[in-house]
Residue, then its C-alpha position, 0 to 999 in steps of 0.5 A: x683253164x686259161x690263166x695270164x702271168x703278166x712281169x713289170x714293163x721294165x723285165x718285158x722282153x728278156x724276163x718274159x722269155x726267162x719266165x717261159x723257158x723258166x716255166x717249161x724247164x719245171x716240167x709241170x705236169x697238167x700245164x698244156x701249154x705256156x706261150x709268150x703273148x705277141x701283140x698284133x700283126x701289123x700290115x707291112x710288119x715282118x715276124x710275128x708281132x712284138x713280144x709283149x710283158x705277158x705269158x698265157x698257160x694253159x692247164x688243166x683245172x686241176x689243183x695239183x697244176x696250179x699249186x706246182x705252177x703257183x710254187x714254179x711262180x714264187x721260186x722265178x720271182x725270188x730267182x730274178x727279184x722281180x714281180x709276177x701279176x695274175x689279173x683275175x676278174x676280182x682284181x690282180x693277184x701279185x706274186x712279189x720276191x722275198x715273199x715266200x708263202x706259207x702252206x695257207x698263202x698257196x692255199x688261198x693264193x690257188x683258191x682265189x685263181x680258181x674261182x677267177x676261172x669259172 
């Protein structure tokens, strides 16, 4: 399953990076990988193209990944007092600070990632 977490433009390039290193840090057993989203190469462009404002992970489509991923989530946006969005087919899904979720939000929260997946 292949999910993208998008942070405001404003947080790009510096909260990207805390978010991966955030993500990577929590250990998340089933999450395969986590990567920064560069845009495209341009001819004449040295490096690997431009940090972008998003991270894709890749996991295992498995519950238990996804709720420590979602929790991992929650706990970064109250860290850094930003916003997390997860574009879905049906619309985005934003994971705001100071909005800690009940045990049924999680739930739902999961859910709804899910069936945007399959």
């Amino acid at each position: 399953m292949r999910i993208q977490i998008l942070l405001p433009e404003e947080n790009s390039k510096e909260g990207i990076i805390n978010l991966k290193n955030f993500i990577d840090r929590a250990s998340i057993e089933g999450i395969d990988s986590a990567e920064i989203n560069r845009s495209e190469h341009t001819d004449g462009q040295m490096g690997a193209g431009d940090i972008l404002n998003s991270i894709t992970t890749i996991i295992q489509a498995a519950e238990k990944p996804l709720v420590e991923l979602v929790k991992c989530l929650q706990k970064f946006v109250d860290n850094y007092r930003t916003k997390i969005t997860i574009p879905t087919e049906k619309g985005d899904i934003i994971i705001s600070h100071g909005r800690s979720m009940k045990a049924e939000q999680l739930q739902e929260l999961v859910v709804a990632i899910q069936k945007s997946n399959e």
